[in-house]
C-alpha positions as CSV (number, residue, x, y, z in Angstrom):
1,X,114.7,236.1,152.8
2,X,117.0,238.5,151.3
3,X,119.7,236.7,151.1
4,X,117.7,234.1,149.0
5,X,116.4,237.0,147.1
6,X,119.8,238.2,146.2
7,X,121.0,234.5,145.3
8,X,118.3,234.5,142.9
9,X,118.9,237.6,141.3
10,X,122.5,236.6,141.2
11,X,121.4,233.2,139.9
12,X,119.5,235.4,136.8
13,X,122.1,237.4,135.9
14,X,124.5,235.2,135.4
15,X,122.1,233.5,133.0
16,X,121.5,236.8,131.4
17,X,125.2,237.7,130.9
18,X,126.2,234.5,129.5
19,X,123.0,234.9,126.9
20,X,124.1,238.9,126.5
21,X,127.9,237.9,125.8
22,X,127.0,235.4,123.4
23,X,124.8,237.5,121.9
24,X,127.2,240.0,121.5
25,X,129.9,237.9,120.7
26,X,128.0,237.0,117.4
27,X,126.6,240.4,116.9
28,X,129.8,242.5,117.0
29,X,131.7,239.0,114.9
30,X,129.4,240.3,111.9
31,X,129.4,244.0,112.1
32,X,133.4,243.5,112.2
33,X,132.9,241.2,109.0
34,X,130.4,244.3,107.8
35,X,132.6,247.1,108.4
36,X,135.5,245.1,106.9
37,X,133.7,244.5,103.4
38,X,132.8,248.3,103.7
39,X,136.7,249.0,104.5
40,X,137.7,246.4,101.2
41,X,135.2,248.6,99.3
42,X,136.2,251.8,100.1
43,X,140.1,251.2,99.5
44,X,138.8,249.7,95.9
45,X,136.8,253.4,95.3
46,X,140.0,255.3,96.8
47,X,141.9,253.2,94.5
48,X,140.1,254.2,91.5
49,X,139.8,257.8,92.3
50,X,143.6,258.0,92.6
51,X,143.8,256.1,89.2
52,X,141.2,258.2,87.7
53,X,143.2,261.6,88.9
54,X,146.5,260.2,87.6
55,X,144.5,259.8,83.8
56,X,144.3,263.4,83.4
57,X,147.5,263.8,84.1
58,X,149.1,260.7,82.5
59,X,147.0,261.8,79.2
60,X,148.7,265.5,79.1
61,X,151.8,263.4,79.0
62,X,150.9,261.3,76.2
63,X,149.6,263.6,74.2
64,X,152.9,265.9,74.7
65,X,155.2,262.5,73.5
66,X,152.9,261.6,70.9
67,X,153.9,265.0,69.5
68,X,157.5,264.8,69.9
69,X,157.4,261.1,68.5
70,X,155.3,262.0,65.4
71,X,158.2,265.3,65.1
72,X,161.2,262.3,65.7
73,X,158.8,260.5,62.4
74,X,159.2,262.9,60.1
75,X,162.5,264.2,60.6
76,X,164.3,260.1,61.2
77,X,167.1,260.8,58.9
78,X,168.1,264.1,60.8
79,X,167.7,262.8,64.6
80,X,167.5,259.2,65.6
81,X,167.2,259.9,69.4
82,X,163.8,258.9,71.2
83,X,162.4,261.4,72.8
84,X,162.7,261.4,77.2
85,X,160.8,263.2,79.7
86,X,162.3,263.8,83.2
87,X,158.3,263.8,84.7
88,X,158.4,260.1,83.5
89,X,159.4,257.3,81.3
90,X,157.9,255.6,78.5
91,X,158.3,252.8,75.7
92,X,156.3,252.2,72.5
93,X,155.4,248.5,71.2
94,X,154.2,247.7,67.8
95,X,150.8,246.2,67.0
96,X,151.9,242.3,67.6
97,X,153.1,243.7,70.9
98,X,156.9,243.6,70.4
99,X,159.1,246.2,72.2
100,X,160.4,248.9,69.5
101,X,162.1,251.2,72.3
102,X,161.5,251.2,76.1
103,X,162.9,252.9,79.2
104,X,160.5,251.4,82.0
105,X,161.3,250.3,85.1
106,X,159.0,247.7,84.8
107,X,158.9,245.6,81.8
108,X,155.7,243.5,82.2
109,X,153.0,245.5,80.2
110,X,149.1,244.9,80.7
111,X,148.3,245.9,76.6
112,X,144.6,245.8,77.1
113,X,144.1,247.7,80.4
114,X,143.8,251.7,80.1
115,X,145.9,252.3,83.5
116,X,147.3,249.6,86.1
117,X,149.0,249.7,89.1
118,X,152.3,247.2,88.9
119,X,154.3,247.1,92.1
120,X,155.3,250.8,93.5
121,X,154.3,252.2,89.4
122,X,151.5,253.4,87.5
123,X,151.3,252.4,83.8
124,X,149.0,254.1,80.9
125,X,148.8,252.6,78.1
126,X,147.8,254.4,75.0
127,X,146.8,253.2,71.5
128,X,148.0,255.4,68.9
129,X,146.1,255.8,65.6
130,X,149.0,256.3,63.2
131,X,152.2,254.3,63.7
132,X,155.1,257.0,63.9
133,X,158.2,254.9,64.3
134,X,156.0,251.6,63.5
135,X,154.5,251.9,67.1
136,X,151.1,250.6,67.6
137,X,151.0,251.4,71.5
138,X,152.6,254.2,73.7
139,X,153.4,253.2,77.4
140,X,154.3,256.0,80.7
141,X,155.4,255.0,83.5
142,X,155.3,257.1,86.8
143,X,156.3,256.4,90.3
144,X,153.5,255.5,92.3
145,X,152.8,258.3,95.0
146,X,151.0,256.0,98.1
147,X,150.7,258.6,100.6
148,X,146.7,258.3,99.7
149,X,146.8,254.7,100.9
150,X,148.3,256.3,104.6
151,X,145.3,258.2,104.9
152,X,143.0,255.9,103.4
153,X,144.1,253.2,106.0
154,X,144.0,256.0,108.6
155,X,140.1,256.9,107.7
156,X,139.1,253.2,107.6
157,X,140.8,252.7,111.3
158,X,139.4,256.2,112.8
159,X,136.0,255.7,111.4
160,X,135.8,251.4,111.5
161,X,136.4,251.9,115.3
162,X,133.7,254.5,115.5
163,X,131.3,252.5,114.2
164,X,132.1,249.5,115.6
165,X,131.7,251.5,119.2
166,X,128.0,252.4,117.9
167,X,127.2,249.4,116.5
168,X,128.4,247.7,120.0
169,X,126.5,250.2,122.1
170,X,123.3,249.5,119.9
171,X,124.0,245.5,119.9
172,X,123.8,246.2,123.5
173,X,120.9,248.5,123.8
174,X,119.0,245.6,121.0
175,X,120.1,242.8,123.3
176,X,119.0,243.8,126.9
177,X,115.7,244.8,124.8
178,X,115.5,241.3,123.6
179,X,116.5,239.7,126.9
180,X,114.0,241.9,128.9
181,X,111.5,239.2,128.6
182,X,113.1,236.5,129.2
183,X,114.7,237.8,132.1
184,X,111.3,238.8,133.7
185,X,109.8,235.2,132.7
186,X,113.1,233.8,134.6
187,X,112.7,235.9,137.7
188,X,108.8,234.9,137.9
189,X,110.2,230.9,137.2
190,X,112.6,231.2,140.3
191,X,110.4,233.2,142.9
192,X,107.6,230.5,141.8
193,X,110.1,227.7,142.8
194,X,111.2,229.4,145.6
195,X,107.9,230.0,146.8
196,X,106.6,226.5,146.3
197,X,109.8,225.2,148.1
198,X,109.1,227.3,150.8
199,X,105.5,226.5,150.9
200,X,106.1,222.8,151.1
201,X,108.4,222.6,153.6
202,X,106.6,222.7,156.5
203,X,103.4,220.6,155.5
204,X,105.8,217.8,153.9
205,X,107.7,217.4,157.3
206,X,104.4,217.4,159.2
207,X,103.8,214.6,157.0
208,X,106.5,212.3,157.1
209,X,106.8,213.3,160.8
210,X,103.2,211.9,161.9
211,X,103.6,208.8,159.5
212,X,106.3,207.5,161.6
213,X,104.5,208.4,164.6
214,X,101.7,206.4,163.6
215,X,101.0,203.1,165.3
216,X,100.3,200.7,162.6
217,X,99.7,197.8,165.1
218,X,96.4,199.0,166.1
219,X,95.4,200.1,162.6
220,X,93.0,197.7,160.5
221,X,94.8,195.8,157.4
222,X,93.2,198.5,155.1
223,X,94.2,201.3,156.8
224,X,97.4,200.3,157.0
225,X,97.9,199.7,153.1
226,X,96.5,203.4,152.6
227,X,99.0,204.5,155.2
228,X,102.0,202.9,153.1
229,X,100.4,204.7,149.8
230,X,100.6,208.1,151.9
231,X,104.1,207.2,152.8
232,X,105.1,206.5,149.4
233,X,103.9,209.8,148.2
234,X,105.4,211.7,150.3
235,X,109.0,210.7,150.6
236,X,108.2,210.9,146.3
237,X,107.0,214.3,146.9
238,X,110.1,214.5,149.6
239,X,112.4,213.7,146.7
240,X,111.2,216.4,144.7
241,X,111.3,219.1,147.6
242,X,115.1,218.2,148.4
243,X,116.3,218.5,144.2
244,X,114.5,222.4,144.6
245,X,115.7,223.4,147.7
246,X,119.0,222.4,146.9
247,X,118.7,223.9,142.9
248,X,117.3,227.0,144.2
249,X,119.2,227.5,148.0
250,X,122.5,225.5,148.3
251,X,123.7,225.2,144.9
252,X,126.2,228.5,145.3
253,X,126.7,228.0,149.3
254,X,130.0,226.6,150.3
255,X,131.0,223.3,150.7
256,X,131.2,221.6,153.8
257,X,133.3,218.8,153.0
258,X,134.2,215.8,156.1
259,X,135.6,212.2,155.5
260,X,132.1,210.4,155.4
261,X,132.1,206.8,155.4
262,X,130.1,205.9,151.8
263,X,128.9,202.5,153.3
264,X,126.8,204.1,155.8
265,X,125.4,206.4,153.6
266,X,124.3,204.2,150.7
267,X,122.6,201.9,153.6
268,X,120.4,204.5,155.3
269,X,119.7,205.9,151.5
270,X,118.5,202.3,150.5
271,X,116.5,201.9,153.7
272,X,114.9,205.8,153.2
273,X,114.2,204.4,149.3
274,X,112.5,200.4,150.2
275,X,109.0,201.7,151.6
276,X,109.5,203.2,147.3
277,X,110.8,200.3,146.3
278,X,108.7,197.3,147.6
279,X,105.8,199.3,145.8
280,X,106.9,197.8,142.8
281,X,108.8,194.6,144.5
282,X,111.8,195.5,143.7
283,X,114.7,193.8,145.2
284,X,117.9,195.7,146.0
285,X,121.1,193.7,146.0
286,X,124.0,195.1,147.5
287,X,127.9,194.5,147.9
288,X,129.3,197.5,149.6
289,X,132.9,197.9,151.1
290,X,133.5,200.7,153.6
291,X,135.0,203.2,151.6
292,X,135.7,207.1,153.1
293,X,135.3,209.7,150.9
294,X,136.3,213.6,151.7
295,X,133.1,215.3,150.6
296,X,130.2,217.5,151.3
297,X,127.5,215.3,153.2
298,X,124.2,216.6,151.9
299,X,125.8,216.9,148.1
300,X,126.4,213.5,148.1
301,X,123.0,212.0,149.7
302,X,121.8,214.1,146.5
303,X,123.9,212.4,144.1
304,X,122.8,209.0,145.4
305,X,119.3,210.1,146.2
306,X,118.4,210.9,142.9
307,X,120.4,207.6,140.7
308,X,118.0,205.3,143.6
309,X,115.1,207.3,142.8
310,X,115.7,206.9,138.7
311,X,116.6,203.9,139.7
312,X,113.1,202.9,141.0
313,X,110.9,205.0,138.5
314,X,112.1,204.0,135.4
315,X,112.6,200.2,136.7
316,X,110.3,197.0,135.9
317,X,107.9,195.4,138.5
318,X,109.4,193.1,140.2
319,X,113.1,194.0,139.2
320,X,116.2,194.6,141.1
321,X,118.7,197.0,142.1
322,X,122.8,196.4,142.3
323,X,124.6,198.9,144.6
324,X,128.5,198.0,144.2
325,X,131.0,200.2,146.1
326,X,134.8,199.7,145.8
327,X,138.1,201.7,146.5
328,X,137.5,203.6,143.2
329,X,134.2,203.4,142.0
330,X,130.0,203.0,142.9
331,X,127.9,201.0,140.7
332,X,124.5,201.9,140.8
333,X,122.5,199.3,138.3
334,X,119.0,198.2,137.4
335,X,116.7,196.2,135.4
336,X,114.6,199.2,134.0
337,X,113.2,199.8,130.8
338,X,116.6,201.2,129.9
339,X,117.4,204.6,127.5
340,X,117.7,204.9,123.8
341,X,121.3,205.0,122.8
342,X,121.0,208.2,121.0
343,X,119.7,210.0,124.5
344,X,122.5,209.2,126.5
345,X,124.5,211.9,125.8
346,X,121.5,214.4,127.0
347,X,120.8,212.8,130.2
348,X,122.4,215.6,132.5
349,X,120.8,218.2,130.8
350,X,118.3,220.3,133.1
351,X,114.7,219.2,132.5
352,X,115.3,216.6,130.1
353,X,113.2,213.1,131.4
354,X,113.2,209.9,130.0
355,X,109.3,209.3,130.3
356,X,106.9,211.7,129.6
357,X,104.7,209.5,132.0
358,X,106.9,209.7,134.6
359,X,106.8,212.1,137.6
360,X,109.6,215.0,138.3
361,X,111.1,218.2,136.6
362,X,114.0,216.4,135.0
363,X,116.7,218.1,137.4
364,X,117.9,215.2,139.4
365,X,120.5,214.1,136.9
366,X,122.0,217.9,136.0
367,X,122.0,218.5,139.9
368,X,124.2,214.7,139.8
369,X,126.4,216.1,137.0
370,X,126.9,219.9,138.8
371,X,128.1,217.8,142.1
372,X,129.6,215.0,140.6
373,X,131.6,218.2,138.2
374,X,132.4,219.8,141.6
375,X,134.6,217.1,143.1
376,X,136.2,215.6,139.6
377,X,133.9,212.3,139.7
378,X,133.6,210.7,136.4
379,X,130.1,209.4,136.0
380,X,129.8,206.6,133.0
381,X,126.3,205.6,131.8
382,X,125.8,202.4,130.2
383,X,122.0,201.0,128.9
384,X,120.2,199.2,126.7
385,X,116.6,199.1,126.0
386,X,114.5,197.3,128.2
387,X,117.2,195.5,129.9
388,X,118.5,198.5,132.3
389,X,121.0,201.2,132.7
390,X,123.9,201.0,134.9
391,X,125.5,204.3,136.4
392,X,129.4,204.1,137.4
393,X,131.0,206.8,139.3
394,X,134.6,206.5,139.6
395,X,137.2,209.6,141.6
């Protein structure tokens, strides 16, 4: 009993880390695209501030050439020379924005922006209100100091990983909140089934056991047809019990894989399955070969347990049943009422059924898929409405 406890628990978190990393996957994807926008943002204000503090200082040296150009002005005839400044270099530009005199490093000028950032300089751009020398605008240039974008990039990194750890820790603390629930509801789910599976165990083989001990030869015709009813219910109900157990005990044990001879197999299945299948007169026709295979025993009476039993259910009265095994593949086919097109893709999905008025959980098929997955067997489903499904398996 604890050892199935401890399977279980296993079972449930493994389902809870696979919701918790997803989760979390998505969670910390978006505070990363979060603190990323807040990083963009922050270099922009940094960016700013730095141009803001070189204004000030860029002005001072505007006003200081504005004076020397107005003095250069008025005394032309006596000095022609333009006026340089070791803190930084300038050019002025008359009003249709042709160059008059420039020293810049770089040439391309923005006229109608106040102070830009062009490559590794700063430009400011000043509009003078009387044209000494004809100029209409007065550019300075100074090299652009980018130590600020070093620590900038070094705040964004120290802090963007700080947050990112809290914002993860909290994503984590949110989730398992979240989770809590469903993990409880899970646990209930699997000691229920567990339970149950117990439960039956013992009553269902008392059943099937005294049914075959039963003499049917000195029972009256009535008695006899309520004894095949019985019979029928319990190897249904026997179906059932074996999907469970194995969903809830064997799916994580070890596989104990021999050469098993398929023929033999898919006979004593069929004869287990007719008592079901002469219920609703249907006919099995089979063409078997003996092919070995190197598998697990009880895995693979699963796999062919359950594609019989769908094979009955969801077949007409008085249909059929073709069982084809070959070197490569097993056919299983019928004349059933067949599966919508759009469906077949979601077959093997746990709990999905094809009838609502059917019996079962809808595992039998995602306990087919997780075997059939264990040993590389292709399984190819082929139907049409009301005219029957055929299962291939090929390895």
């Amino acid at each position: 009993m604890l050892v199935l406890k401890n399977r279980v628990t296993n079972s449930i978190l493994n389902s809870e880390r696979k919701s918790l990393l997803r989760f979390l996957t998505l969670y910390i994807l978006m505070s990363t695209v979060v603190i990323l926008l807040l990083s963009i943002f922050y270099y922009q204000y940094q960016d700013k501030l730095n141009l803001a503090n070189h204004r000030t200082q860029l002005s001072t040296y505007a006003h200081d050439l504005i004076r020397r150009l107005k003095r250069t002005h008025h005394f032309f005839d006596q000095s022609q020379i333009y006026p340089r400044d070791n803190r930084f270099k300038s050019a002025i530009y008359d009003m249709e924005y042709i160059n008059i005199f420039s020293i810049l490093d770089e040439k391309k000028v923005y006229f109608h922006k106040e102070i830009y950032r062009i490559n590794s300089k700063i430009h400011f751009v000043k509009v003078l209100d009387n044209y000494y020398l004809g100029a209409k605008y007065l550019i300075i240039e100074v090299d652009d100091i980018d130590d600020w974008i070093d620590e900038v990039i070094k705040n964004i990194i120290l802090y963007g990983v700080v947050a990112l750890l809290l914002l993860a820790l909290f994503g984590l603390y949110l989730s398992r909140l979240f989770l809590k629930p469903m993990r409880d509801y899970l646990m209930l789910l699997d000691t229920f089934i567990k339970d149950t599976t117990h439960e039956l165990n013992t009553p269902l083989s008392a059943i099937l056991a005294n049914i075959e001990m039963m003499d049917r030869e000195v029972m009256v015709e009535k008695n006899i047809k309520k004894l095949h009813r019985i019979n029928i219910a319990a190897k249904t109900v026997s179906t059932i019990y074996n999907d469970l157990t194995y969903l809830v005990l064997k799916r994580e044990n070890a596989s104990y894989n021999i050469d098993i001879n398929m023929q033999d197999i898919i006979y004593d299945r069929v004869e287990y399955f007719d008592i079901l299948a002469s219920s609703k007169k249907i006919e099995f026709r089979i063409d078997l070969e003996p092919i070995i295979l190197y598998i697990d025993k009880e895995k693979i009476t699963r796999v062919i347990d359950n594609l019989i039993s769908n094979a009955i259910k969801y077949n007409k009265r008085g249909g059929f049943i073709d069982i084809i095994l070959r070197d490569k593949y097993l056919v299983i086919s019928d004349s059933g009422i067949g599966i919508e097109e759009s469906k077949i893709p979601y077959i093997f999905d746990r709990y999905m059924r094809f009838n609502q008025s059917e019996g079962g959980f809808g595992i039998g098929l995602s306990i087919v898929k997780d075997i059939l997955n264990e040993y590389h067997i292709s399984i190819d489903v082929e139907s049409q409405i009301n005219i029957g499904t055929k299962m291939v398996l090929r390895w």
